[in-house]
C-alpha positions as CSV (number, residue, x, y, z in Angstrom):
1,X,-17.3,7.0,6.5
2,X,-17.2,3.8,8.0
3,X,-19.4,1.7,10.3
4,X,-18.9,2.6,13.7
5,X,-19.5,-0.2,16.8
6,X,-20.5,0.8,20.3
7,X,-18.4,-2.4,22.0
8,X,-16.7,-5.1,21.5
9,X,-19.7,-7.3,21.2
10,X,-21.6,-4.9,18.9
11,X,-18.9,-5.6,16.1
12,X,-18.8,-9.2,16.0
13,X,-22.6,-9.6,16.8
14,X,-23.1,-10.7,12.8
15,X,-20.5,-13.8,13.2
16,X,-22.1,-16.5,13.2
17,X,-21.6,-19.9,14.5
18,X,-18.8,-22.1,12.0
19,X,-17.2,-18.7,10.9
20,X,-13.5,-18.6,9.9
21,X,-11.9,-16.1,11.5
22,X,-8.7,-14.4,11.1
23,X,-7.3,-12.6,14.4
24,X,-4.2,-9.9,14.3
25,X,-1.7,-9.9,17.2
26,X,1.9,-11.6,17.8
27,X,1.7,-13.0,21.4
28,X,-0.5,-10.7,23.1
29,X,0.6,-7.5,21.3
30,X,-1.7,-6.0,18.8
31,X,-4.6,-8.3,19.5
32,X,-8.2,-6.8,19.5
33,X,-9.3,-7.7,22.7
34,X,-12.4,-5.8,23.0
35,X,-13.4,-7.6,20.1
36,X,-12.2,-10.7,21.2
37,X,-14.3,-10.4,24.5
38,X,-17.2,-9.9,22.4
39,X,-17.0,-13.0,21.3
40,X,-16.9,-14.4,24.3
41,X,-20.0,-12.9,25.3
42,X,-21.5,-14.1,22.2
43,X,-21.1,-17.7,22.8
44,X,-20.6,-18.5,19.1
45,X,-19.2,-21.6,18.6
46,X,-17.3,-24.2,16.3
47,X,-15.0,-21.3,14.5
48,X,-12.2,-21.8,12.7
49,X,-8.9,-19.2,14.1
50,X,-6.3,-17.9,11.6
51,X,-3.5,-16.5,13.7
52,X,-0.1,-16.8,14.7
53,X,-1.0,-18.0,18.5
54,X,-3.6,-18.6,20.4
55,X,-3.4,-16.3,23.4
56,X,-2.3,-17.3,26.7
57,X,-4.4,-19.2,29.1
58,X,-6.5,-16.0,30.7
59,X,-6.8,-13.7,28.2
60,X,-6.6,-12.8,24.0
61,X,-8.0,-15.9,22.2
62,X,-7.5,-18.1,25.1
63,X,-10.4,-16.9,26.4
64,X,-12.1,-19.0,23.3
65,X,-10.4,-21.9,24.0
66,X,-11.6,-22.1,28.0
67,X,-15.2,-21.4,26.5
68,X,-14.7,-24.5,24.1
69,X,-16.0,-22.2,21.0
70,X,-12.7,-23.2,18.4
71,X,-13.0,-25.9,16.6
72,X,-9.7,-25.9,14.8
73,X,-6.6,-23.5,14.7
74,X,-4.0,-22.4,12.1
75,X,-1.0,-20.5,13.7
76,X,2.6,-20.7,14.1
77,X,3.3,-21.1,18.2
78,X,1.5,-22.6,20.9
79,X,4.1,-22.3,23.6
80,X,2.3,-20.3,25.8
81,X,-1.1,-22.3,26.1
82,X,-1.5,-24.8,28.7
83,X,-5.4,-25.4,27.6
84,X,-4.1,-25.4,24.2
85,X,-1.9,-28.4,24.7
86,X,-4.6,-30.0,26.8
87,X,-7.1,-29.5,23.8
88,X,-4.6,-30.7,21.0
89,X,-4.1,-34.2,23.4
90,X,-7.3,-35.1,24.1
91,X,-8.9,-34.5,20.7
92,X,-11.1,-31.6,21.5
93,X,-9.0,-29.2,18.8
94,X,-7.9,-29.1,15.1
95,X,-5.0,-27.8,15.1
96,X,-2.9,-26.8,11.4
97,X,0.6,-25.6,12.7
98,X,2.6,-24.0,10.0
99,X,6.2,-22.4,10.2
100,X,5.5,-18.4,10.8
101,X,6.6,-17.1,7.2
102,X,4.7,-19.8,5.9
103,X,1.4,-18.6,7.5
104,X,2.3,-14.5,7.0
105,X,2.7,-15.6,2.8
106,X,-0.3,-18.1,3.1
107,X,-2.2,-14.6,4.4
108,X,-0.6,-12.3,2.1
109,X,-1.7,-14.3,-0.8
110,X,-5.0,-14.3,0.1
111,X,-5.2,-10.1,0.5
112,X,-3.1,-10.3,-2.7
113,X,-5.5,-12.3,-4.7
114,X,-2.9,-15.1,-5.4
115,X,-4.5,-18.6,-5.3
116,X,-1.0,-20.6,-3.8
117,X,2.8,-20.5,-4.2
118,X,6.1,-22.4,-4.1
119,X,8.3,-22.3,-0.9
120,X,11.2,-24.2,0.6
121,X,9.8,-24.0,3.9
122,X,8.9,-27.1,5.3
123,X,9.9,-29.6,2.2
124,X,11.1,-32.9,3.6
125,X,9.4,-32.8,6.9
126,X,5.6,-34.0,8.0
127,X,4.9,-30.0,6.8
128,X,4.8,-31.0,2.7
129,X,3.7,-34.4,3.6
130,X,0.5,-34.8,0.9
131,X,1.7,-31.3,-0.9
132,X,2.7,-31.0,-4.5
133,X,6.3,-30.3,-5.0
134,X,8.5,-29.2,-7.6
135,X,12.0,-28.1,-8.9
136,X,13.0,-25.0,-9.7
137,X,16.5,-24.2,-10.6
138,X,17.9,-27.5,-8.7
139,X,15.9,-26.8,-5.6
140,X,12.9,-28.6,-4.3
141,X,9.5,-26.5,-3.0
142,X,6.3,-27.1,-1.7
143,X,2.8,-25.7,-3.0
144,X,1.5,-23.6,-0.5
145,X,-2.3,-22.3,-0.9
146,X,-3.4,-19.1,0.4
147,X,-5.7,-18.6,3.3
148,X,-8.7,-16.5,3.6
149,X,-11.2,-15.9,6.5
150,X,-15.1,-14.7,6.6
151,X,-14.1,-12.2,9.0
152,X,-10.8,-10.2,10.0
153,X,-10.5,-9.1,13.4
154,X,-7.5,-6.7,13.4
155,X,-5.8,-4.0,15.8
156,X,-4.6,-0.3,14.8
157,X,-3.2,2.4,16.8
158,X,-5.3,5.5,14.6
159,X,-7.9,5.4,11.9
160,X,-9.9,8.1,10.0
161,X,-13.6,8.0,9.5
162,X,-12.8,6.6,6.5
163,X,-11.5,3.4,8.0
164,X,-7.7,4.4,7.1
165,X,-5.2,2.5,9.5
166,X,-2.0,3.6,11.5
167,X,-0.5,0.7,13.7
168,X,2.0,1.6,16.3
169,X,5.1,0.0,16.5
170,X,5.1,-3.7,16.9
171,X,1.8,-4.2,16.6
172,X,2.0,-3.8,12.8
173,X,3.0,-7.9,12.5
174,X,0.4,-10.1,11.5
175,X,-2.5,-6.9,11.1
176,X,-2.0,-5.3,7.8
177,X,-1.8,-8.7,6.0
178,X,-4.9,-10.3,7.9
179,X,-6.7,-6.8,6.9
180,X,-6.9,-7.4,3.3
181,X,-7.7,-11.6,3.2
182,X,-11.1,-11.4,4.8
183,X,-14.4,-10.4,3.4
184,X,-15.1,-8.4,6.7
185,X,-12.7,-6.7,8.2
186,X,-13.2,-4.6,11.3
187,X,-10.8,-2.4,13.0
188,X,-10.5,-1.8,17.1
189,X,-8.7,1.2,17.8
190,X,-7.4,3.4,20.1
191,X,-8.6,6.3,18.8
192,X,-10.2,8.1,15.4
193,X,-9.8,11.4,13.9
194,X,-11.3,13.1,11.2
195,X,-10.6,12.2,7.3
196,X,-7.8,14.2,6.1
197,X,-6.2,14.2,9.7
198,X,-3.5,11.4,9.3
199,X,-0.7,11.9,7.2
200,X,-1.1,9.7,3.8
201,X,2.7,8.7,3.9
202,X,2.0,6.9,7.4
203,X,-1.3,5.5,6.2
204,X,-0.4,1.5,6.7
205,X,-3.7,-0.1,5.7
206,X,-5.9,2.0,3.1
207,X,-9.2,2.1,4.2
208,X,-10.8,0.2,1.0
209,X,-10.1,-2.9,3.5
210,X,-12.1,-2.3,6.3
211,X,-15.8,-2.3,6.8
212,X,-16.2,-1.0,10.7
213,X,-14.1,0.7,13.3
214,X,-14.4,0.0,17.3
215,X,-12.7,3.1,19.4
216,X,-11.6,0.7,22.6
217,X,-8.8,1.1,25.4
218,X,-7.2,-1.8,26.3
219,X,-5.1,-3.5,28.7
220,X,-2.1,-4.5,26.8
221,X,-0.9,-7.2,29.0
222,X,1.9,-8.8,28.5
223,X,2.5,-12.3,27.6
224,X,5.8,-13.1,30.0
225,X,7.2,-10.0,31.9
226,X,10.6,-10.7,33.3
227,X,12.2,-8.4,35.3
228,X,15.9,-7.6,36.5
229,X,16.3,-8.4,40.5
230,X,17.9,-5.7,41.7
């Protein structure tokens, strides 16, 4: 049986200030925002984010950019982040942007116990400036290395009690990878049942991964609703 937390701000109480941090969620789906408002609440400061974004201005991790508590951020996309791009321009945050399959392998490797890799991603541009490259069969790569966090904040749709994960569609992007490459990982979730309950087939993330479950609801906002006019 795993850990269980009270609130959102219960399971990240142990994070401490300078903590590297990697957060599930693509856009604002499958982000654990119970956890991430504990954060807030916590007022630690000067982390380091592993994600593919960073929120929007008013809510998911952009909530710890208005607070001023990242100090630097490696993800994919910004797009959607006006404080972000106001941040980047005036010095106040690191940033490390890295093309998306790029940062998914970078992750992987680091669950999968694989120190770096070779990829063609990125070579010739300011991406593999500074990187080792070779050639393999004609074709130039860059060394990638992995990426690995003190703590994973991830989202699920179900877990057992003993910390077994079931995602629900599209929120199984970045989660299941960021679940195995921290020391810590912790789980929010809609809802737990009883070990033996889920179906083993469906099982996405084995529960050897996680240390702590959160049962929260959430909003599930979304990032950019556009609607027909009728």
């Amino acid at each position: 049986m795993k850990k269980h937390y009270m609130s959102g701000y219960d399971a990240v109480s142990d994070i401490a200030d300078g903590s590297t941090l990697m957060v599930g969620g693509f856009g604002l789906v499958g982000i654990p925002e119970q956890m991430i408002l504990g954060l807030v609440e916590s007022e630690v400061k000067n982390l380091t984010i592993i994600s593919n974004n960073c929120g929007v201005d008013d809510w998911g991790l952009g909530l710890l950019l208005k607070n001023h508590q990242i100090k630097k951020m490696i993800g994919s996309y910004v797009g959607e982040n006006k404080e972000f791009e106001r941040q980047v321009l005036s010095g106040e945050l690191e940033v490390e942007l890295i093309p998306q399959g790029t940062l998914a392998e970078r992750i992987r490797a680091g669950g999968a116990g694989i120190p770096a890799f070779y990829t063609p991603a990125g070579v010739g541009t300011k991406v593999a400036e500074g990187k080792e490259t070779r050639i393999f069969h004609g074709k130039e790569y860059v060394l990638e290395h992995a990426l690995y966090a003190d703590y994973s904040l991830i989202r699920a749709y179900q877990a057992d009690e003993g910390g077994n994960l079931v995602y629900n569609k599209t929120a199984r992007n970045f989660n299941p990878m960021i679940a195995a490459a921290g020391k810590i990982t912790l789980a929010e979730v809609e809802n737990i049942v009883a070990t033996g309950k889920l179906n083993a087939d469906q099982v996405h993330t084995p529960g050897i991964y996680v240390q702590g479950l959160l049962e929260a609801k959430q909003e599930k906002r979304i990032e950019r609703k556009t609607i027909r006019n009728r």
